[in-house]
Structure formats: structure tokens, C-alpha cells
VEXMI-962739 format. One record per residue (C-alpha): residue number from 0; residue in one letter; x, y, z. Coordinates in Angstrom, 3 decimals, padded with zeros to 6 digits. Example, Ala and Ser with C-alpha at 12.3 -4.5 7.8 and 13.67 -1.06 7.14 Angstrom:
% residues 2
+-----+-----+----------+----------+----------+
!   n ! res !        u !        v !        w !
+-----+-----+----------+----------+----------+
!   0 !   A !  012.300 ! -004.500 !  007.800 !
!   1 !   S !  013.670 ! -001.060 !  007.140 !
+-----+-----+----------+----------+----------+
***
This chain:
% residues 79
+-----+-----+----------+----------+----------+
!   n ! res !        u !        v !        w !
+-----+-----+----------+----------+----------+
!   0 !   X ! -037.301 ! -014.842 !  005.840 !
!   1 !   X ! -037.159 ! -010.885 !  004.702 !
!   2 !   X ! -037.304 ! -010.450 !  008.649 !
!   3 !   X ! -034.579 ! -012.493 !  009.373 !
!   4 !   X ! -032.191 ! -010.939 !  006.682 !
!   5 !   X ! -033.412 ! -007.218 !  008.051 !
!   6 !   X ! -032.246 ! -008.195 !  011.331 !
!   7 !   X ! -028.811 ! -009.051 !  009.735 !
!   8 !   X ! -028.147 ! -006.367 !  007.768 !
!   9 !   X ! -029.003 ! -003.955 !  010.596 !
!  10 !   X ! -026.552 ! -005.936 !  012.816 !
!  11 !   X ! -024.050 ! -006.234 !  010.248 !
!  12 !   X ! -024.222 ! -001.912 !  010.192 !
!  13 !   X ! -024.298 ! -001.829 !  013.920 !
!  14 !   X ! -020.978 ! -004.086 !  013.686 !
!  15 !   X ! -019.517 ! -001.420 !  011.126 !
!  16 !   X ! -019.611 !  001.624 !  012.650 !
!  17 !   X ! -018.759 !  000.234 !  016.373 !
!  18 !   X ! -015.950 ! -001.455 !  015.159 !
!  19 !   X ! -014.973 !  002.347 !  012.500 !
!  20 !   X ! -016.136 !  004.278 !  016.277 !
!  21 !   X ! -013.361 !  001.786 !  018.111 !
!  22 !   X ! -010.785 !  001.821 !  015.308 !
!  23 !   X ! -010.618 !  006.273 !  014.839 !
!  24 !   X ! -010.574 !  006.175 !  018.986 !
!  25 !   X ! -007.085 !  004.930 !  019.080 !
!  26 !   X ! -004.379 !  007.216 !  019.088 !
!  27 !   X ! -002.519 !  007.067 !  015.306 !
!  28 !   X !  001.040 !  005.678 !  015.537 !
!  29 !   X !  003.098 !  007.068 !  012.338 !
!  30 !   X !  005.345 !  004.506 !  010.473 !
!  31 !   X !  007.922 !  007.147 !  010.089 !
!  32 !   X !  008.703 !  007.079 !  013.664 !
!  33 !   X !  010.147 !  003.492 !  013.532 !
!  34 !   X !  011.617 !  003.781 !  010.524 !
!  35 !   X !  015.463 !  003.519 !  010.091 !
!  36 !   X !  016.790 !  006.210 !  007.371 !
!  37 !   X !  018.458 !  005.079 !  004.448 !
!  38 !   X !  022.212 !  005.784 !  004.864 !
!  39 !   X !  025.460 !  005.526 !  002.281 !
!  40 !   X !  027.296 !  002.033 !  002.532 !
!  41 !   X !  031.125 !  002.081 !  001.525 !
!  42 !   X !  033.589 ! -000.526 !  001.457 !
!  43 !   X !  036.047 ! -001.596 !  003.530 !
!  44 !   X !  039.386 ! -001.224 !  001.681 !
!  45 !   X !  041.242 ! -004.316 !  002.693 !
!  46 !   X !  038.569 ! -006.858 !  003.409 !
!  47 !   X !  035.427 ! -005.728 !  001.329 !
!  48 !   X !  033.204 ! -005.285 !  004.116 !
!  49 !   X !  029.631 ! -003.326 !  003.552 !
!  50 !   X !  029.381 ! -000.927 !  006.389 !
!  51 !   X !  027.393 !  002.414 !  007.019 !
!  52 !   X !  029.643 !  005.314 !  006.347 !
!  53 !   X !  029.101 !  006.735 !  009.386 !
!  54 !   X !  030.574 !  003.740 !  011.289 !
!  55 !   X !  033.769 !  003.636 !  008.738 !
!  56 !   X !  036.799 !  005.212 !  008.651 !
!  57 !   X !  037.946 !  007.440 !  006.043 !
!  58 !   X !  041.634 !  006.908 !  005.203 !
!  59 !   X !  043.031 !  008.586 !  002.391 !
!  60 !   X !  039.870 !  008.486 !  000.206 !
!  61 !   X !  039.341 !  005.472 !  000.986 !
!  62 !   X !  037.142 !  003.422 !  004.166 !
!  63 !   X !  038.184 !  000.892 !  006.515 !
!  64 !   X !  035.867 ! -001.136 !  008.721 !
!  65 !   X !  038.432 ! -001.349 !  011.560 !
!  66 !   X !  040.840 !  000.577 !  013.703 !
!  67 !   X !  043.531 ! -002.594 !  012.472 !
!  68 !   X !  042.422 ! -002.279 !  009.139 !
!  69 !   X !  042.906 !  001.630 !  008.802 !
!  70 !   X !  046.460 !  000.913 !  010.230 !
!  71 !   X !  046.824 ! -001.338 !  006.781 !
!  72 !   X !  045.992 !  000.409 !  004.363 !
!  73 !   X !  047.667 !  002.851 !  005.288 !
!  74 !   X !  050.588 !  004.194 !  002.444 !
!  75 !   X !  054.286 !  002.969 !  003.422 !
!  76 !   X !  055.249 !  006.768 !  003.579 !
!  77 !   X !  052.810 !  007.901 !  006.671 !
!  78 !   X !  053.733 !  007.630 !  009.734 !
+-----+-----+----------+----------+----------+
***
């Protein structure tokens, strides 16, 4: 019986350190790479809309998710 569990504890090392050998061979993949970057949201200004700033448009002080939607909220006295 002590033979038998010998046998598989050496097998269970062997097991270890080919699958630790296996798992440092492989070429590391960082998680930043993927990752998207956090960016400011701002709202649209005449239908609420959540959008990255960088895809709104700044009228005024204010954002608009839409080239129709910049044209409304737009003040009476621009052209």
C-alpha cells in the first residue's frame, strides 16, 4: 500500500511541474492590451442620451448626441 501511494505522489509532482514547465512556456498576454479606457459620459441636451464625450457635440456648454439635435438646442439668436 505505502508503494502504491509513493508511486502517486511522485506522479502527482511529475504532473506539477510539466503542467508549471507548459504553463511559463507560453508567451504572457497583458489584460491591459484589451482593455477599453474609462472615458467622460455627458448628456445629450435635448433627449438625455449617455454618450462618450468624445462622440458628442459641444454646443454652447452644453452636448448633443446628434448633428439634428445640436441644430435644436441651439439659442433663437444664432444663426
Amino acid at each position: 500500500m505505502m508503494r502504491l501511494l509513493f508511486w502517486v505522489l511522485i506522479g502527482s509532482l511529475v504532473y506539477l511541474a510539466v503542467r508549471r514547465l507548459l504553463r511559463d512556456s507560453q508567451p504572457r498576454v497583458h489584460q491591459s492590451a484589451g482593455a477599453v479606457r474609462a472615458e467622460d459620459m455627458v448628456r445629450c441636451a435635448v433627449c438625455g442620451l449617455n454618450l462618450p464625450k468624445s462622440e458628442a457635440l459641444p454646443i454652447g456648454g452644453r452636448w448633443a448626441c446628434c448633428a439634428e439635435h445640436a441644430r435644436q438646442s441651439q439659442p433663437a439668436d444664432l444663426p
